[in-house]
C-alpha positions, -999 to 999 in steps of 0.1 A, spaced: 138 234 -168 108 208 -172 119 182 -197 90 179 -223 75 140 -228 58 132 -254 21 108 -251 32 69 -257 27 59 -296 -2 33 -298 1 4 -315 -29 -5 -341 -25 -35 -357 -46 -40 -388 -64 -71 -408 -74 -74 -439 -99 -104 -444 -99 -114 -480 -99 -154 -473 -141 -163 -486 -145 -178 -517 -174 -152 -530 -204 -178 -534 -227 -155 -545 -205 -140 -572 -188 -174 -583 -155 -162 -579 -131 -150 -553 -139 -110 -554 -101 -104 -542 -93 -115 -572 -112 -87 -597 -97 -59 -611 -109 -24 -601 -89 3 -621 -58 -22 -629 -53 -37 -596 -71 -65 -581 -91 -58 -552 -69 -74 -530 -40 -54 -536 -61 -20 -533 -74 -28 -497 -42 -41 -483 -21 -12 -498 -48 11 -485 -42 -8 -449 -6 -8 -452 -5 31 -461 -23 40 -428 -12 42 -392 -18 2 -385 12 -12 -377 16 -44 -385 -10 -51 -413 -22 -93 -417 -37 -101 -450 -57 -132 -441 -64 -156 -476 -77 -185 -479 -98 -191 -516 -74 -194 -547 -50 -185 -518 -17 -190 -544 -31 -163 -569 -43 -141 -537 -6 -141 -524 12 -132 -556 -11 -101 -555 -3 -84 -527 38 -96 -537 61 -63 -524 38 -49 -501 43 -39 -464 19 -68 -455 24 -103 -433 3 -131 -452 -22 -155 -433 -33 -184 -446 -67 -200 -430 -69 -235 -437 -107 -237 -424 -117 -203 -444 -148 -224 -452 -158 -222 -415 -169 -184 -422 -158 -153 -417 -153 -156 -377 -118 -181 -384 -107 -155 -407 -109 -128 -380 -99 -159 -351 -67 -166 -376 -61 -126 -384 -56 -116 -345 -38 -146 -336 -10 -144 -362 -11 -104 -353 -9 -111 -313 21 -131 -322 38 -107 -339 29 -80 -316 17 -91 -283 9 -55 -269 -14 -41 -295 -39 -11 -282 -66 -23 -305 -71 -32 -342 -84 -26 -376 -107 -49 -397 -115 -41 -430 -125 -59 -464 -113 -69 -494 -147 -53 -511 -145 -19 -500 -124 -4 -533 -133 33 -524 -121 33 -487 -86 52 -482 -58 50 -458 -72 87 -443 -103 71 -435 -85 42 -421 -67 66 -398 -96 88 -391 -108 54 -371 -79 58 -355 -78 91 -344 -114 90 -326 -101 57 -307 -67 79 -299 -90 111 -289 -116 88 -270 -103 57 -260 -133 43 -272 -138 6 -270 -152 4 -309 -150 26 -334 -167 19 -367 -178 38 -399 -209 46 -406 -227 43 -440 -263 45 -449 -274 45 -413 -255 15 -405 -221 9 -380 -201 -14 -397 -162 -23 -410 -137 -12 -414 -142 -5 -377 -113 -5 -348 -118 -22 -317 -100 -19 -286 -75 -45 -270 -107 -51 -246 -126 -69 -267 -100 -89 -287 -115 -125 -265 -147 -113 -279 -133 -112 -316 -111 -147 -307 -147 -162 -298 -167 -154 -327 -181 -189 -344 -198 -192 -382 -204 -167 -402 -206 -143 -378 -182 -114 -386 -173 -80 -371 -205 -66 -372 -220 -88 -345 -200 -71 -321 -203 -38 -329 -241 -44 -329 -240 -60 -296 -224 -32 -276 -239 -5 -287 -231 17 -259 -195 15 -266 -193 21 -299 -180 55 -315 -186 64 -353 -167 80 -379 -187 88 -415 -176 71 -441 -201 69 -470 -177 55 -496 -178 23 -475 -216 16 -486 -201 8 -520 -188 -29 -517 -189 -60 -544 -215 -92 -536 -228 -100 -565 -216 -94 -602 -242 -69 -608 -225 -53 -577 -193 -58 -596 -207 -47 -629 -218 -12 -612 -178 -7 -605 -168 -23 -636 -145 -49 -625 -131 -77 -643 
């Protein structure tokens, strides 16, 4: 009798980045309110509800108020002290504080603070085309566009920890084009920039 074995379970780690200070819209958009709950606490609930496994909340602006949002949920805080720096120390800070935790992640999540309508099944629908493909990236696309929240593979985590500025995510799915899957997502074209942005959504 052949004993059945089962494929290994990967491990996706995920990071939220919700650390910027929201120049354009003059206050930290984790901080609005999108239908009672503050941004912050939608996205990293949404995170925490999916497959990824541990989730990092990285803060940063108003970090004390931040915290006390996400308060009860499944979620390991980061603060970065340089958050200033640009979104690349967020991500640097993120994956760091997630390798620490757990060393042998397959790959990982990033998504945003911003992206109110993005769910925990398109979260995991990332994750199933990198479980199906192995790809090295896997992103969503929107409005003709690859971007976050994308997954990308243990392979280019040096890549991620290298990023300087303002240079987020998106430079690296941009730069290897050839390696990236995509996964529709439309609802992901509706994020908050601006309070006109933020009036469309009608957050407070």
């Amino acid at each position: 009798m052949t004993e059945s074995r089962s494929e290994p379970t990967l491990k996706i780690g995920g990071i939220l980045l919700a650390a910027g200070g929201s120049k354009r819209l003059g206050t930290p958009k984790q901080l609005l309110r999108f239908r009672g709950r503050s941004l912050i606490h939608i996205a990293a609930k949404t995170l925490s509800n999916s497959s990824c496994r541990p989730v990092i909340a990285v803060i940063g602006a108003d970090s004390e108020r931040t915290s006390a949002e996400i308060v009860g949920l499944p979620v390991s805080v980061c603060v970065n002290p340089d958050w200033q720096a640009g979104m690349s120390s967020s991500i640097r800070a993120g994956l760091q504080h997630l390798l620490e935790i757990e060393p042998d992640l397959d790959a990982v999540v990033i998504s945003l603070c911003d992206q109110p309508h993005v769910t925990s099944t398109d979260i995991d629908s990332l994750i199933a085309e990198f479980a199906a493909t192995a790809a090295t990236i896997v992103a969503a696309r929107y409005r003709d566009v690859a971007g976050v929240p994308a997954l990308f593979s243990k392979a280019v985590f040096g890549e991620l920890l290298s990023l300087k500025g303002d240079k987020g995510a998106r430079q690296i799915i941009r730069s290897r084009p050839d390696d990236v899957r995509t996964v529709t997502i439309e609802k992901a074209a509706i994020d908050i920039d601006t309070l006109d942005d933020a009036d469309r959504l009608n957050l407070a």
